[in-house]
Structures are given as C-alpha cells and as structure tokens.
One Martini backbone bead per residue (centre of mass of N, CA, C, O) as a GRO file, in nm:
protein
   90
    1UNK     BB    1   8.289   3.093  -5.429
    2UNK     BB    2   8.066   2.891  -5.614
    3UNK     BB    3   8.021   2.827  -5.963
    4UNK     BB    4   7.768   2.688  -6.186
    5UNK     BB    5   7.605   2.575  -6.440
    6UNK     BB    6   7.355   2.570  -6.577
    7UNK     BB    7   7.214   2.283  -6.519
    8UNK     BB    8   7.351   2.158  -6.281
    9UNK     BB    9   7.488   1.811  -6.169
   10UNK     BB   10   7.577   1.703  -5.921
   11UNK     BB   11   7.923   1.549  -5.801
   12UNK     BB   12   8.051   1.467  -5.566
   13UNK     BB   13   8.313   1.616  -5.612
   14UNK     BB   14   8.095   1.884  -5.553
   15UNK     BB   15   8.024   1.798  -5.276
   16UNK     BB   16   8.339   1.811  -5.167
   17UNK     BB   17   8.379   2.104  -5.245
   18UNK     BB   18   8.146   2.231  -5.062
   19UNK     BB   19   8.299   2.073  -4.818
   20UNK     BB   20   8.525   2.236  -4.793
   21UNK     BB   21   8.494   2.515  -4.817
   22UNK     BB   22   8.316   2.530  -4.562
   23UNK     BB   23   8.523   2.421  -4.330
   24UNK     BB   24   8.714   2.669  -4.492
   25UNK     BB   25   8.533   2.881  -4.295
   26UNK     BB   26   8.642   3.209  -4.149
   27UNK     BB   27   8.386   3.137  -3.986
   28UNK     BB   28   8.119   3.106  -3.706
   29UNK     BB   29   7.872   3.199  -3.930
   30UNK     BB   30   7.743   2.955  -4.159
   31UNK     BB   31   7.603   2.918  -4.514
   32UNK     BB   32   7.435   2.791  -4.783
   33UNK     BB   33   7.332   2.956  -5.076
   34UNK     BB   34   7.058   2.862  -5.286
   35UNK     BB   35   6.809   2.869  -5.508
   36UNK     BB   36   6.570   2.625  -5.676
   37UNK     BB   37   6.696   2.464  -5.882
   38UNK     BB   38   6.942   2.357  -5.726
   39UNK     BB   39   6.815   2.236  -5.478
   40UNK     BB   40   6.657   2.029  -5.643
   41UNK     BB   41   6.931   1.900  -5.739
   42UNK     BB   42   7.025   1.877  -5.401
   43UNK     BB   43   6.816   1.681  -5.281
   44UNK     BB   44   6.966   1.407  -5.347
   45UNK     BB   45   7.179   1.504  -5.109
   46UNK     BB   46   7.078   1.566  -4.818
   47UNK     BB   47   7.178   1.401  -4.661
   48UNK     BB   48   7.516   1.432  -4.694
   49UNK     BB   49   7.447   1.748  -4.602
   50UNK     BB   50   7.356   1.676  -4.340
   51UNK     BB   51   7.563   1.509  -4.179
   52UNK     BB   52   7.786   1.713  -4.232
   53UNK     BB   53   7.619   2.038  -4.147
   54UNK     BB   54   7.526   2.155  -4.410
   55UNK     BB   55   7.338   2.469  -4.446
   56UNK     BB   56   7.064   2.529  -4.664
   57UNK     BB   57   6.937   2.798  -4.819
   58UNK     BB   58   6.643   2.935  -4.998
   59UNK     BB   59   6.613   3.106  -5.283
   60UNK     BB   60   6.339   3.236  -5.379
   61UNK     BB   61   6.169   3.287  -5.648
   62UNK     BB   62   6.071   3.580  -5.869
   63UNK     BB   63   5.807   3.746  -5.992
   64UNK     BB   64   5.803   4.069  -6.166
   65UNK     BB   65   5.578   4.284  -6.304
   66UNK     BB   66   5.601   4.626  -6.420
   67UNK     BB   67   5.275   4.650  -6.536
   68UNK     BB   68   5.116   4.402  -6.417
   69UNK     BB   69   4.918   4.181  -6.445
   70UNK     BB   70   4.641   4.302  -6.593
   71UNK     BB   71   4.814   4.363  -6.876
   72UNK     BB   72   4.933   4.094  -6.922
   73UNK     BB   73   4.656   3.953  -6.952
   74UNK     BB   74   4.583   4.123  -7.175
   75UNK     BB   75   4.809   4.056  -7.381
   76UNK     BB   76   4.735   3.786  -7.420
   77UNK     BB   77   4.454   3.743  -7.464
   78UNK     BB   78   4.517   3.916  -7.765
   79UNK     BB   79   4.716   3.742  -7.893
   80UNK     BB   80   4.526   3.471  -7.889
   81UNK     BB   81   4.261   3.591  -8.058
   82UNK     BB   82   4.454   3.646  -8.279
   83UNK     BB   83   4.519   3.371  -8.348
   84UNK     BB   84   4.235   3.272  -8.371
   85UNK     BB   85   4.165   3.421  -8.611
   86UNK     BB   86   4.418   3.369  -8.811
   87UNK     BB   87   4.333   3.024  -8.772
   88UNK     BB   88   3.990   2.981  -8.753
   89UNK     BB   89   3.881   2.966  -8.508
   90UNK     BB   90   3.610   2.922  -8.275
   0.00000   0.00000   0.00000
C-alpha cells in the first residue's frame, strides 16, 4: 500500500515507487486504485503508466447528503435571504 499526502504532485521517483511495488505484487490479477483527485494529478503520467501496463481504476467521489437535496437546499436558501436582508441587499 503506498500513501501520499494530499493534495500530492507525483515525482517521477514516485512514479518508480508506484512501478517497482506494482511489478513485485505477488499475485496474478493487479491494478492500481486511486481517488478522482490523485488521478488527476497522475492524468500527466498516463504515457509512462500506460507504457509500462499498469492499469489504474479511478474511485468516483461521491457527495451523499445525510438530510437529502431538498432540506440542504432549503437551508442554503435561508441562509443566504439572512444574508441579504443583514447586508440591506434588495
């Protein structure tokens, strides 16, 4: 397992990191998972990663609103009306 820090710009040497740990999995069936925002960053390397075959899976982010859509929207709204009757906004 390797872990970067977020907001983490790979370095070729991270690219080497990535490439040596993947060659030296001993299993038959290997890939690559990252994240939406890492991969975006890694978006720059797909040449050298495609190159060498190692196939990366992009988890989707995901947003999921505990109160659902209608209530989080109902609250920005009112927020927002506060916002603007303080500030004398018309």
């Amino acid at each position: 397992l390797l872990r970067y820090p977020d907001h983490h710009y790979f370095t070729t040497n991270n690219l080497e990191e990535i490439r040596h740990t993947y060659e030296n999995w001993d299993t038959g069936s290997k890939v690559i998972v990252t994240t939406e925002k890492d991969a975006a960053r890694l978006a720059i390397h797909r040449e050298t990663l495609s190159e060498w075959g190692i196939p990366i899976v992009v988890l989707p982010i995901a947003v999921q609103l505990l109160n659902g859509e209608t209530q989080f929207d109902q609250q920005v709204l009112s927020y927002i009306t506060k916002e603007k009757e303080e500030m004398n906004f018309d």
